[in-house]
N, C-alpha and C positions, 0 to 999 in steps of 0.2 A: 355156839354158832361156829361154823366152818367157814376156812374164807377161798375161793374158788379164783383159780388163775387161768387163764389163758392165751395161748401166745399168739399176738397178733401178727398179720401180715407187717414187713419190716419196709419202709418207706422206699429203700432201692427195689424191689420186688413189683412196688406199685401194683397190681391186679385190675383183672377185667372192672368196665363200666356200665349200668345198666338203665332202664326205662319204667317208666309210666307209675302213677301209683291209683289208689281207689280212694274216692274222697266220703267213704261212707263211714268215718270210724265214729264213734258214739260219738253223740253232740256234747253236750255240758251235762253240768252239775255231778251226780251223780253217777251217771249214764255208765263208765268205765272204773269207777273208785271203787271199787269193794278188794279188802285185804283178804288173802288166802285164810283158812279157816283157823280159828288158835286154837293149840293144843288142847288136851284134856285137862281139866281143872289140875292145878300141882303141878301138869308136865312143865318141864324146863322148855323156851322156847329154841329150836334149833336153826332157823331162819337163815339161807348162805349169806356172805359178808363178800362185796366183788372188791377188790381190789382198784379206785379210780383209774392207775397210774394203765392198767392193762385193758380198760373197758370205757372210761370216760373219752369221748372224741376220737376212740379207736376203730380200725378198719379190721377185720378179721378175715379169713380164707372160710369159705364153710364146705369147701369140696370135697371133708370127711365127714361132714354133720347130715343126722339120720334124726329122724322125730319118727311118734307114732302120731297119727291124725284122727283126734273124735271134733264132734263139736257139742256144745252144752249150750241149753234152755236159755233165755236171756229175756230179762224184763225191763222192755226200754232199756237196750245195754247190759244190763247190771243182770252177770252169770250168775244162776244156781246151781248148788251142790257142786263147787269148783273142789273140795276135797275129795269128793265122791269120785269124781270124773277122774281126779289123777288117781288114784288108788287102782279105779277099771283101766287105764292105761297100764298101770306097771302090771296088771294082772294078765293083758293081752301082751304085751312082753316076755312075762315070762313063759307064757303059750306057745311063742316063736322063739326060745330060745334065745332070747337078747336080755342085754342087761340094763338097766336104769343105773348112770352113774351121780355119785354121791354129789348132794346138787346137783342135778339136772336142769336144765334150762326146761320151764314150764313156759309157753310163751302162748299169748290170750290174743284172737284176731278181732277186725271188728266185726260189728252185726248189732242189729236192735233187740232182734228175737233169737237166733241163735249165732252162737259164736265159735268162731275156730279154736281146739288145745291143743297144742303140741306140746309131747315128752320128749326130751333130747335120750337116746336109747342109744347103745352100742352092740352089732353083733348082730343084727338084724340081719335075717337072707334077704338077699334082692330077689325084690319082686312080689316081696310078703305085702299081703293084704294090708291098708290102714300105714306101708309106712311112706314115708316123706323123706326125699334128700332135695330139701332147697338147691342146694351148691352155690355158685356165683361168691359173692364176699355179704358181708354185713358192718354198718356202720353203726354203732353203739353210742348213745348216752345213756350217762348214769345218775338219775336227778332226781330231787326231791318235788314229789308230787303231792303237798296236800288235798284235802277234799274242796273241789272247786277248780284244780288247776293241771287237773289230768289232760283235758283239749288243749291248752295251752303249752304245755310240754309235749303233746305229739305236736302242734304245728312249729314250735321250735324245732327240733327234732328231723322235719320234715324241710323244713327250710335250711337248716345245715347240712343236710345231707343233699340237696338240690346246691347250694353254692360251690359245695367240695365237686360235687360230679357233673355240675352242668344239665343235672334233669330230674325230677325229684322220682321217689325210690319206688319200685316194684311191689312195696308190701313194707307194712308198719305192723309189727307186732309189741307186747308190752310184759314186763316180768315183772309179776308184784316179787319184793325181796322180803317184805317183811307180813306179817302177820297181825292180828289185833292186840296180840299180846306187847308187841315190840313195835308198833307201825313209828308212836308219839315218837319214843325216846331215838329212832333212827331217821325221823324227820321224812317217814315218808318214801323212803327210797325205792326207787325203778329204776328197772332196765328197760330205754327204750332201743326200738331194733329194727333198722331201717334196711331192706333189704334187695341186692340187685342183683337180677339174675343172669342176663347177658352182657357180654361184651363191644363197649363202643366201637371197639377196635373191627 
């Protein structure tokens, strides 16, 4: 496992504020739990490792962050072929001449039947087909989701990010971190990723 850092926006810096969010992300149970696909029998699991100290209750800048955007099948929530789908990302990447950096942020939107994926990519021409620059900032938790308490950890999630800003967030996205191989022994962990795009100011 690899452990992925990043530097957050620094609290004198403070950063734009933003608006509204969609209240359609998968309902319970199962709707949003499914772990990214595990390795091949024997493989070693590589699964990134975030750092709490740089990601838990932190505010980030995203006004260099670039994604490529597909969206996948979804059955009552619950994505198919979420391997598949990143692999044809890193493949239209490398199409454009971008790079997929080591851990990338795979981030899962809501939907019943089909769902937003975003690859965190580098290098991307502006303007290229399929890519995404959110920009604005992003507020992050980092928390343990078992199976049953994935809503419950977006509406946490959703509700701290609404007390910090005064208005709850633009867009909820989710980053499974672990896989089936590693899901038990890592309790589960997610990134959840609250995200706003304009400035209150």
């Amino acid at each position: 496992m690899t452990e992925r850092k990043r530097v957050p926006v620094s609290p004198q810096e403070g950063g734009p504020r933003r608006r509204a969010v969609p209240d359609s992300l998968p309902a319970s149970r199962e709707a949003a739990e499914v772990a990214p696909d595990a390795p091949a029998d024997g493989a070693a699991c590589d699964c990134p490792v975030l750092d709490p100290a740089d990601w838990d209750g932190v505010e980030s800048d995203w006004s260099d962050i670039a994604f490529l955007k597909t969206s996948t099948t979804a059955v009552l929530g619950v994505p198919m072929g979420f391997g598949s789908t990143r692999a044809e990302l890193a493949g239209a990447a490398a199409r454009l001449g971008a790079t997929v950096p080591e851990d990338a942020m795979l981030l899962l939107g809501p939907g019943r039947f089909r769902r937003t994926l975003m690859l965190e990519v580098e290098g991307a021409p502006a303007g290229a087909k399929g890519v995404e620059r959110p920009g604005g900032i992003v507020y992050t938790r980092l928390l343990s989701a078992p199976w049953g308490k994935m809503q419950a950890r977006l509406d946490e999630t959703r509700d701290a990010a609404r007390e910090k800003y005064g208005r709850p967030p633009d867009h909820l996205w989710i980053w499974y971190l672990t896989c089936r191989v590693c899901s038990a022994d890592r309790d589960f962990e997610t990134l959840f990723v609250a995200h706003y795009e304009h400035s209150n100011e």
